[in-house]
C-alpha positions as a Markdown table, in Angstrom:
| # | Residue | x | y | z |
|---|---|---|---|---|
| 1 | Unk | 164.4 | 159.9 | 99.2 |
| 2 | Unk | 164.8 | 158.6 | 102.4 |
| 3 | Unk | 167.2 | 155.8 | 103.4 |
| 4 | Unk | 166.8 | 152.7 | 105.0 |
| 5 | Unk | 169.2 | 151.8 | 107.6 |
| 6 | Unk | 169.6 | 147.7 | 107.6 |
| 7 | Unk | 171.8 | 147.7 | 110.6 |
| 8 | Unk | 170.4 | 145.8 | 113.4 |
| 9 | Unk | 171.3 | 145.5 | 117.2 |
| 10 | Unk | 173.8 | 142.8 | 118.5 |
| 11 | Unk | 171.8 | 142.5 | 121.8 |
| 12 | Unk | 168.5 | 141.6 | 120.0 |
| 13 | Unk | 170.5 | 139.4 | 117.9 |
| 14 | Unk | 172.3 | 137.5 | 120.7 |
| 15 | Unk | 168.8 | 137.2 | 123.0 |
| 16 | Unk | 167.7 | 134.9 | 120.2 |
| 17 | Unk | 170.7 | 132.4 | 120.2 |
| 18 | Unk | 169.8 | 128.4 | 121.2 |
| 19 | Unk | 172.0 | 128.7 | 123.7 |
| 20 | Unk | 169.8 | 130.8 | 125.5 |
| 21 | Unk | 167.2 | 128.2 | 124.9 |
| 22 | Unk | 168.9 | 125.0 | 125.8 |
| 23 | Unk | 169.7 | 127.1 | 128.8 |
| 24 | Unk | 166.3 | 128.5 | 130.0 |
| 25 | Unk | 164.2 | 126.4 | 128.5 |
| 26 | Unk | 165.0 | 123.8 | 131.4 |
| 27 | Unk | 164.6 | 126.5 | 134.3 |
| 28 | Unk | 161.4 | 127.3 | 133.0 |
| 29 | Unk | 160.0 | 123.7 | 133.3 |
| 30 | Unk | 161.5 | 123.4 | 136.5 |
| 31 | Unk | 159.3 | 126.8 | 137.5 |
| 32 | Unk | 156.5 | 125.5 | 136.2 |
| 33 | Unk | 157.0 | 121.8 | 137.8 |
| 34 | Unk | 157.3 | 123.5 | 141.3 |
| 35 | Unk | 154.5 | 126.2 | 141.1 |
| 36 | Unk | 152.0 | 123.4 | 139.8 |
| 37 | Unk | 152.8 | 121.0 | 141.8 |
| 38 | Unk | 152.6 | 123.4 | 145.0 |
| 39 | Unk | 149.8 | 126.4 | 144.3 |
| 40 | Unk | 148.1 | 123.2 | 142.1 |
| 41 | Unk | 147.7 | 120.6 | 144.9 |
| 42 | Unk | 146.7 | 123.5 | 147.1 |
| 43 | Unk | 144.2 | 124.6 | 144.9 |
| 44 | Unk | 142.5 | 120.8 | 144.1 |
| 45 | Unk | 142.6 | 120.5 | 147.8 |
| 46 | Unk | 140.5 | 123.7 | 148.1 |
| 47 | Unk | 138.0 | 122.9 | 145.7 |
| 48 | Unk | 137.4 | 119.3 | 147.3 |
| 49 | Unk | 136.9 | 120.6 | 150.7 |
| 50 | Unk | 134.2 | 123.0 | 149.1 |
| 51 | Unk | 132.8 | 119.9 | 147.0 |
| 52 | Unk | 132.9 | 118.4 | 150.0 |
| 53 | Unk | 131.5 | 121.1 | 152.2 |
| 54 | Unk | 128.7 | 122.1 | 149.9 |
| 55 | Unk | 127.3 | 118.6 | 149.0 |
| 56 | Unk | 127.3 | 117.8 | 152.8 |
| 57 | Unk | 124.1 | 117.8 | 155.4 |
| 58 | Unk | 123.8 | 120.1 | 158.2 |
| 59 | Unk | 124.5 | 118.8 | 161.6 |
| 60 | Unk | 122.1 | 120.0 | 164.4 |
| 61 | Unk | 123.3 | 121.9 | 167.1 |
| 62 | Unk | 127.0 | 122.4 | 165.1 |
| 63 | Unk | 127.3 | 125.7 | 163.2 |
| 64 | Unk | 129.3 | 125.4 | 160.2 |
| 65 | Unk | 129.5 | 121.7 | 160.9 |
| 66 | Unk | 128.3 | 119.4 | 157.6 |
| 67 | Unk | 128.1 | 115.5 | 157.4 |
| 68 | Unk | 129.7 | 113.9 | 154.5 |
| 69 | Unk | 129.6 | 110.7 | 152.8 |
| 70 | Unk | 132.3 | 109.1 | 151.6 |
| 71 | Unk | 132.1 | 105.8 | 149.3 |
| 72 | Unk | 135.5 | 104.0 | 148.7 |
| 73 | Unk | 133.7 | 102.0 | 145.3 |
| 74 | Unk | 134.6 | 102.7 | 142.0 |
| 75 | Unk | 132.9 | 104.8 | 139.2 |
| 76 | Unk | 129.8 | 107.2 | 139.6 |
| 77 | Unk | 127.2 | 105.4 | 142.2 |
């Protein structure tokens, strides 16, 4: 018969303590606060511009020139 060995590993053990958590747990909102807020706005801003771009009318004479309307009233119209 074969035995079993219940010993474990003190690093595993220790990588699992809520100090760990209480300490990276912050850090990893922070990362996540910062990327959003800087690869997200970039990324809405991008997809406007193409809203934008794609819903616009060709101008005459102007390559890769488009004429947009913008309404400043509120709800769909």
């Amino acid at each position: 018969m074969v035995g079993v060995s219940l010993e474990y590993d003190q690093r595993s053990i220790q990588m699992m303590d809520p100090v760990w958590l209480v300490l990276l747990l912050p850090l990893a909102y922070l990362h996540g606060w910062y990327t959003g807020k800087s690869l997200g706005v970039r990324q809405g801003a991008m997809g406007m511009f193409d809203e934008l771009y794609s819903n616009g009318k060709p101008v005459k004479g102007k390559q890769f020139t488009r004429k947009i309307e913008i309404s400043l009233e509120d709800g769909d119209s």
